[in-house]
C-alpha angles and dihedrals in degrees: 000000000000131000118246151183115031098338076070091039101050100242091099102122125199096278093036112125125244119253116203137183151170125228126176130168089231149088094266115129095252090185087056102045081057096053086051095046088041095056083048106055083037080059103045096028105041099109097058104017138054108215125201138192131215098171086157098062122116088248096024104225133186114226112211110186125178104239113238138157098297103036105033092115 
């Protein structure tokens, strides 16, 4: 798994959201790993987290954003 987006660039301010992914070198579905770690984090981090997933990028990612006031839709 590796981190990505502006938590890696520096820009990432205290209420930015956490980008993951998942690279190999191999013939593994990457697209399919994240839907399965992504129903997973939705499972254990659903009361504090709303977690996304973007497994058609061109890099799927999973977004992982603390709920507050204004996104906690």
């Amino acid at each position: 798994m590796a981190k990505f987006g502006s938590l890696c660039n520096g820009f990432a301010s205290e209420d930015a959201d956490l980008d993951i992914t998942i690279l190999t070198n191999c013939f593994i579905d990457e697209k399919k790993i994240i839907d399965h770690i992504s129903t997973y984090m939705q499972f254990k981090l659903h009361e504090e987290y709303i977690v996304r997933t973007y497994p058609l990028a061109n890099t799927p990612i999973i977004q992982v954003i603390k709920k507050t006031d204004k996104n906690n839709k």
